[in-house]
Steps between C-alpha positions, in 0.01 A plus 500: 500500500339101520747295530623378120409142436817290434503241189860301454587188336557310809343494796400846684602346885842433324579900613466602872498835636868551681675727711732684275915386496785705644688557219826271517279278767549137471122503367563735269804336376252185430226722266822698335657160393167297390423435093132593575425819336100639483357738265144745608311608237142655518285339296073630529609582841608186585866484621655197288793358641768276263790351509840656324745730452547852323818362228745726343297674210289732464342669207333805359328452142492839266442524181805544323584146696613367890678664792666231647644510885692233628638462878739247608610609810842527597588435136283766384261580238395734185188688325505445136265610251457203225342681203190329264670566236773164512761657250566764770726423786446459859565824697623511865364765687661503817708272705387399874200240656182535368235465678167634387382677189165666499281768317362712713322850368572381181884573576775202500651441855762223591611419865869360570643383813680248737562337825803333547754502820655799328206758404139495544360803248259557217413794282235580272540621135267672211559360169480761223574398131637821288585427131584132534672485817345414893594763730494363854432792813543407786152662755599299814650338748435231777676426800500152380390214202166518405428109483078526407282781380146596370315797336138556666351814466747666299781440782768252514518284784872330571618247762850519535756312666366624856241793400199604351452817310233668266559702201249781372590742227928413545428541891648251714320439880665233746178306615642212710854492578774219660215241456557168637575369081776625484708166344155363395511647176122586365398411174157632451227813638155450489331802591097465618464878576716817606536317828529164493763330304639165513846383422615176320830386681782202532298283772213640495305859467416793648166696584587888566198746622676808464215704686649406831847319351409138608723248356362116490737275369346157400765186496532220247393240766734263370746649642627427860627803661 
């Protein structure tokens, strides 16, 4: 694939190409503690590179009203379904961290998980509604949080706390795993084809060729590691 050409609100020679961190290295320690988070997105084939972070909410619109996932880390989260209809009341639908909520196949999916000193899971559920009432199943598990996904071609794409999987038709494959980001928490995918994906990170981002499994990690030059 030609190389994607980069657009970001600041300078492009503000990211260098680096040698990927130990994880628990001193350098690492330095990217894992920064306040610079970067988002990827593909925009006409052009790789657009922002600043910020992912926040606590997400949200699914339907037409009977708003899934609503919230994630607050080690003080948790929710799903809640606020109807249109304002005389009705706001319905939890199940208790835990929230961290995406998607249509895909024209069937509701939500993703919880976390990553804390304790436990570092996630599982995937199908939302049904029967008669009034969500039905969360549960249709998988990963070995740790999904922090970051994507749907391209009718598969899911996740970045978790230190993997990368791909989901087609509810089945899971382990692309990448124990990559270097583990602590750097990614925010965003931008996929440019079935091969070449890039990865929005704290400090910096990622460029993945998953034809021969390079990794190129690109660091926020400002800073010193």
């Amino acid at each position: 694939m030609p190389e994607a050409k980069v657009e970001t609100f600041f300078p492009l020679n503000y990211f260098v190409e680096t040698k990927q961190p130990p994880v628990n290295s001193k350098e690492w320690g330095k990217l894992n503690r920064t306040k610079f988070e970067f988002n990827v997105t593909n925009k006409d084939n052009k790789l657009i590179i922002t600043r910020g972070t992912k926040g606590p909410r997400c949200e699914l619109k339907i037409p009977t009203g708003k899934l609503v996932g919230m994630d607050n880390g080690d003080l948790g989260g929710k799903l809640t379904f606020k109807p249109l209809d304002k005389t009705k009341p706001e319905v939890l639908v199940k208790s835990g961290n929230i961290k995406f909520i998607f249509l895909m196949k024209d069937v509701i999916y939500f993703i919880e998980g976390i990553a804390n000193f304790e436990r570092n899971e996630g599982s995937m559920y199908q939302l049904d509604l029967v008669g009034d009432t969500f039905k969360p199943k549960k249709v998988m598990t990963f070995e740790d949080a999904p922090e970051a996904f994507a749907i391209y071609n009718g598969s899911l794409l996740i970045a978790s706390y230190n993997n990368f999987y791909r989901v087609t038709d509810l089945t899971k494959e382990t692309l990448l795993k124990g990559l270097f980001w583990n602590g750097l928490f990614p925010t965003s995918i931008a996929p440019f084809d079935d091969t070449h994906i890039y990865i929005g990170l704290r400090s910096g981002y990622a460029k993945m060729d998953l034809t021969t499994n390079k990794l190129t990690f690109y660091r926020y030059s400002i800073i010193n590691i």
